[in-house]
Structures are given as structure tokens and as C-alpha cells.
N, C-alpha and C positions, 0 to 999 in steps of 0.2 A: 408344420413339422420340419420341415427345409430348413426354418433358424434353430430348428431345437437338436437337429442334426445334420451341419451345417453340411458333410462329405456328401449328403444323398444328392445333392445338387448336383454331382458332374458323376455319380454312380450312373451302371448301367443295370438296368432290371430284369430279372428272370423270375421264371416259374416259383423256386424253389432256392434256398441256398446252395443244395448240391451240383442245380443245375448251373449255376455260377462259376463253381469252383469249376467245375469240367469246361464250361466255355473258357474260361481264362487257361486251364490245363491246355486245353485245344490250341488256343489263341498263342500261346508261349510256344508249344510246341514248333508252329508252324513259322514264328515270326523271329524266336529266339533258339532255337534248337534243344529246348527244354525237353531231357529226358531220365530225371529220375525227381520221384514224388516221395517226401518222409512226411507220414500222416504221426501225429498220435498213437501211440499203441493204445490206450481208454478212450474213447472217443467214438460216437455216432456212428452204429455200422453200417447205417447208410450212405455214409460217405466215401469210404471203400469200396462199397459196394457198388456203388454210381459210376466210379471211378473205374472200376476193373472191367465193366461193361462197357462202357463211353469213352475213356480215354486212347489217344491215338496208339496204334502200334506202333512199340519200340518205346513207351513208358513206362519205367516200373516204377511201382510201388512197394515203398519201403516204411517198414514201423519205426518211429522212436521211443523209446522207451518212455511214459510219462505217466506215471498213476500216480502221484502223489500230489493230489489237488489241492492241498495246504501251501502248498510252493510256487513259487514262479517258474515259469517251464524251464528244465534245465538243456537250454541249446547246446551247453558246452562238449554233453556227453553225445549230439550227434554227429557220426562221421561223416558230415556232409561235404561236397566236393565242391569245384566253383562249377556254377550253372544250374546244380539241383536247384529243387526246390523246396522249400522247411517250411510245412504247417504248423504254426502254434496257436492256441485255443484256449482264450480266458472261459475253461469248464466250467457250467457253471456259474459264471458270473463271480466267482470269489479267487478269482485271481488277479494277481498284480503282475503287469506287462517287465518281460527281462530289458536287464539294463544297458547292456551291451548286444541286440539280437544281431547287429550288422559286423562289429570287431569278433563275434565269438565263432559266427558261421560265415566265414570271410568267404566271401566273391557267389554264397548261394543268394537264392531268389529269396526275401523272406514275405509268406505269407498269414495275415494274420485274422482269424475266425472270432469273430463279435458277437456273434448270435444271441449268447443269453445275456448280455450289458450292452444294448445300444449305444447308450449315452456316457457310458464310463469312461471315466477320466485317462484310459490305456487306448478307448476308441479313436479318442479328442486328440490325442497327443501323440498318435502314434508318429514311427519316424520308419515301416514298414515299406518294402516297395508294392505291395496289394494287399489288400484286404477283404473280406466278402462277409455276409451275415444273409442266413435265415431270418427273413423279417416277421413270418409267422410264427415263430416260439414265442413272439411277447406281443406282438399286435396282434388284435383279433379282425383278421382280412384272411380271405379260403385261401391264398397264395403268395409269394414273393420273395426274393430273393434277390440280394444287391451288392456287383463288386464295383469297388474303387481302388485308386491309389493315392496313399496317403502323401506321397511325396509324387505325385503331380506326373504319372509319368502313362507314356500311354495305356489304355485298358482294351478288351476288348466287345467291340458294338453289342448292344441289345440286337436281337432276332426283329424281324420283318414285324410290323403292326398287322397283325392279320387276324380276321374272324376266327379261324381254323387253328391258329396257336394259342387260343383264349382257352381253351376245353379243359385242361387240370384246374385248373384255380377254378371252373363254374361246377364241376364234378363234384370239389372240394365243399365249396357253399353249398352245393343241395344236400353232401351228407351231413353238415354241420346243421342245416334248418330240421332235415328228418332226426338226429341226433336231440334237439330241444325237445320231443316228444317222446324219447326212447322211454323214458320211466313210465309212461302214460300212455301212450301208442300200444296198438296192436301188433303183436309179434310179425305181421307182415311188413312193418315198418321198420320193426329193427332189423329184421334180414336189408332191407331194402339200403337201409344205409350202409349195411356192411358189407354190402355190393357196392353202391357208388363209391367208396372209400376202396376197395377193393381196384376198381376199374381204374379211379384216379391214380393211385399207387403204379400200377403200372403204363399208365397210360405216362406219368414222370418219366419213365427210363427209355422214354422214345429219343429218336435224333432228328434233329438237332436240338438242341436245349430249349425249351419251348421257353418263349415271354411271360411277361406277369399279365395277371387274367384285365383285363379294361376297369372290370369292378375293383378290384385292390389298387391300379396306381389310381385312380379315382380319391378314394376314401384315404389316401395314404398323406396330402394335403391338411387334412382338417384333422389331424387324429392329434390328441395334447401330450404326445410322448413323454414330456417330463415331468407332467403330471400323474399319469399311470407308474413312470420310474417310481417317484415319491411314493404312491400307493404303495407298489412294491417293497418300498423300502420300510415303512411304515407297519404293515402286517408281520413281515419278519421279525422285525427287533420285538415287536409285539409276543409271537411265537418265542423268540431267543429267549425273552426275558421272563414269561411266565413258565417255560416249560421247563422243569427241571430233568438233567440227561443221567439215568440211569447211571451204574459204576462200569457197566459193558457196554458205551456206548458215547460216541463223541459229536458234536454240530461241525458242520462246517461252516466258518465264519467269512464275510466278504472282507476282502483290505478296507483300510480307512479311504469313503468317499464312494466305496462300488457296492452293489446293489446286487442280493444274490435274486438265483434265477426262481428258485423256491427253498423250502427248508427241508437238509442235507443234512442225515442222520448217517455215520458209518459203524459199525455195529463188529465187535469184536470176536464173534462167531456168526457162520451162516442163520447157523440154528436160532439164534438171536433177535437177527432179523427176520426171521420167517416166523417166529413168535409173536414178534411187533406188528409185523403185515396182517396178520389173521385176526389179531385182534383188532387193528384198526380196520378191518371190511365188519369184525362184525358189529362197528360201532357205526357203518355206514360211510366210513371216510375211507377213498379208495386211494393208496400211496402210489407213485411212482418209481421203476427201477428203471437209474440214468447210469450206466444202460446193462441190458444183460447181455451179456456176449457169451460166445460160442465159439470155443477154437477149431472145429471142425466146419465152420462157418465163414468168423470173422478171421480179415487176414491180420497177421503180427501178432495177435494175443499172446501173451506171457501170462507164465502163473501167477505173478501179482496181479494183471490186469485182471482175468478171470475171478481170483481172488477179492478183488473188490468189489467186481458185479457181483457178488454172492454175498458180499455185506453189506453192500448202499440202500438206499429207501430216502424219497424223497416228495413232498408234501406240498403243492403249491398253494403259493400263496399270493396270486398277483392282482389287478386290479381288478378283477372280478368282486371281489369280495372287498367287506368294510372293518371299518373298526370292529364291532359287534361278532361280526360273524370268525376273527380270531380271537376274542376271546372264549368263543364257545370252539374253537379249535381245540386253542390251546389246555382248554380241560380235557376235551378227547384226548390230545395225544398224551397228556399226564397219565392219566387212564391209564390207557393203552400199553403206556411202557412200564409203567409199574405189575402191571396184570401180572 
């Protein structure tokens, strides 16, 4: 895995990707006098949220405006200062890294989020001064979480190797194995997992940023990432190409070379989408919303952000699954959206 993504070499490992970004948050703070954060306004609210709890006193956090995920992030519109620091996040996996992130946001920190495209050609190439990605949205390991710097500059350490900072990622794995039996298990199981997932969840937002669990940097060696990419990339266009998109209703497509994270349907009324979801559970395909937010929740939300979580819906389709089993998708979702 190391040549197939060559930056994880000199990364440092954590729990989780949030718990990443807050150790580097941390790390900045104390070593560069890092004190203002511009996340995403659309974007993971658990990252915010990670953020607002764990981050040092005397860091704010500030929204950028960013919902238009057809686009490359536009840094130009943030008023960033010199020393901030600019989160940008190829959403998705169907975005194309900006061209200028260092001449547009002159003298800030730039950091940049990989999670749903490991291997993309914006990871490979970046010219970013840090970087970090959730390794669990496309690898199938209970935990992990990885920052580096693309331009070679210092980062900061992994947490103490200790029996006692293992506990999220092993939490994680036991409700994913009690999860294999949730359709077939007895309902004392599915509680059961939805406690350890529960416990895990917040046993994450402890301090210090807990390490990655022994079992995940273990398995993280032998895993054929570019070969799962491919899978990835393979199912979708599969999906792209059989599934015809309604007249209310649009895909979103990866740039030439990148790899989406699943298949991203935006839907030009709520009600629309909420039509499409119901039909697709009751065809037994359960959709994803990336993500819903709540402005009485989530910090920065705008009404476009809010506005899209109310029309998105998204489909995975990663290497779990074969050839065969998208093309019995993609008749579902035909189905579905025509209903």
C-alpha cells in the first residue's frame, strides 16, 4: 500500500481523520501561533464538531462558503489572513484540486482533505502545506486516520503506542462483526452493535487524539488500494452509464482521472428526493445523505448548504460489490427514479 500511496510513508496515524486534523489544529496552534480555522460550509459535521470541542482556546472557527461540488473549491472568495488556516476538500471524490491554492490565499496555512480519493491525481500532486484523510471511508479497517505534508514540512507525531489508545478502532470492529449478522441476528444484537458504535463514537472525542487501533495499521500494508480505486471506478461508470437521470434530477460526475466516492444524485426539489429515497428502501437499497445538516447544529451553514443537504442522495458503490451486482443496481435505481 505504501507504493500505491507513496505520502503514507512519512504520515502520522490517528484514530480517525478528525482526530488528525485537531492534532495538527493542536500542533499548529502551539508551534506556529495558528489561530483561525476556515472549514467548508458543506462538509462532514463531524469535523466541526471534533473541532469545537478539542480544539485549543483562542481558535476559531470559520465557514467558507463551498456548496457547489461540480466546481473546484473556490479559495478566492475566502477572506483569509496570513497564518489562518484554509480547509479545502475534494467532496466526494469529484473534485479537481484549485490552481493557484498558495497565490489566492497568500501567506494562510493551506490544508487539504483526501478522504473520499486516496489515490487521485490532486492527492499525488498536491503542492499543499498539510494534508490529512479519513482512511476508513474507503478502506475497510474499524479505524484510521492519516496527516502529512505534501511539501515536506514538519507534521505533527502520532500519540504514544499504547494498549489503552487502541480502544476506538477495536469498539469499531466489534460493531462492524455484530453488524454482519444485523439482518439475521436477534434483536439483542442489533442493540448491541448500536451500543458499541455508540460508545465508540464518543469514546473518539476523548483527549488526546487517540492512535490508529494495532489491527488497522496492521492490515493497512497488504491492502491493494489501487485496485479497490479501480473497483470503485468501474461500478460507477457502470451505474453512470446504465442509469438514466430523470428531467428533476442531475449525477455528479468525477474530473478526468478521479474516482467518485459513490454515486451522487442532486435532486431539484427536497420532495424529489425524498420520493427517490423511499422508493429506493422500498426496493431494499438503502441511499446515503452526504450529509444532512442542521443549522441549529452545524456551525456556518447557509441556506444553499442546508439547501443541498435536502436534495443530495448518494448510492455506494465501492469495492464491496462486482460487476454483476451494478448491473442489478443500476436497474433498481432506474426503477426507483422513474416511480
Amino acid at each position: 500500500m505504501v507504493d500505491e500511496l507513496p505520502w503514507l510513508r512519512e504520515a502520522s496515524l490517528f484514530a480517525s481523520g478528525s482526530d488528525a486534523l485537531v492534532a495538527l489544529v493542536r500542533w499548529g496552534s502551539r508551534r506556529h501561533g495558528w489561530r483561525r480555522v476556515w472549514l467548508p460550509s458543506y462538509y462532514c459535521p463531524e469535523v466541526p464538531a471534533a473541532l469545537a470541542v478539542l480544539a485549543p482556546e483562542g481558535v476559531e472557527l470559520r465557514a467558507s462558503p463551498d456548496h457547489d461540488l461540480a466546481a473546484p473549491p473556490a479559495l478566492e472568495a475566502i477572506p483569509a489572513a496570513p497564518g489562518d488556516v484554509v480547509v479545502v476538500a475534494n467532496q466526494l471524490g469529484i473534485r479537481s484540486g484549485p490552481d493557484a491554492a498558495h497565490a489566492v490565499v497568500q501567506g494562510a496555512v493551506v490544508v487539504e482533505d483526501h478522504s473520499h480519493d486516496l489515490g487521485s491525481a490532486w492527492a499525488r500532486g498536491s503542492r499543499a502545506d498539510y494534508a490529512f484523510a479519513s482512511l476508513r471511508k474507503t478502506l475497510p479497517i474499524p479505524d484510521g486516520g492519516a496527516v502529512w505534508s505534501p511539501r515536506r514540512l514538519e507534521i505533527p507525531p502520532e500519540p504514544p503506542r499504547a494498549d489503552d489508545q487502541a480502544w476506538p478502532g477495536l469498539e469499531r470492529l466489534a460493531a462492524a462483526l455484530l453488524r454482519l449478522d444485523e439482518r439475521v441476528g436477534p434483536f439483542d444484537d442489533r442493540l448491541r452493535f448500536r451500543a458499541f458504535a455508540r460508545s465508540a463514537a464518543r469514546r473518539t472525542d476523548s483527549t488526546p487524539p487517540p492512535g490508529i487501533a494495532p489491527v488497522s495499521r496492521a492490515l493497512l500494508p497488504h491492502m491493494p488500494t489501487e485496485a479497490w480505486r479501480e473497483r470503485r471506478r468501474l461500478n460507477f461508470e457502470t451505474l453512470r452509464d446504465e442509469v438514466g437521470m430523470p428531467p428533476h434530477a442531475r449525477l455528479l460526475l468525477p474530473p478526468a482521472g478521479g474516482v467518485a466516492f459513490a454515486l451522487t444524485i442532486v435532486f431539484d426539489a427536497e420532495g424529489d428526493r425524498d420520493h427517490a429515497r423511499r422508493a429506493l428502501v422500498e426496493r431494499a437499497v438503502v441511499p446515503t445523505v452526504l450529509w444532512p445538516l442542521d443549522p441549529s447544529r452545524d456551525r456556518g451553514v447557509g441556506r444553499a448548504d442546508l439547501a443541498l443537504s435536502r436534495r443530495i442522495l448518494s448510492v455506494h458503490c465501492d469495492q464491496r460489490y462486482d460487476e454483476e451486482d451494478m448491473h442489478r443496481l443500476a436497474e433498481t435505481l432506474g426503477d426507483a427514479l422513474q416511480a
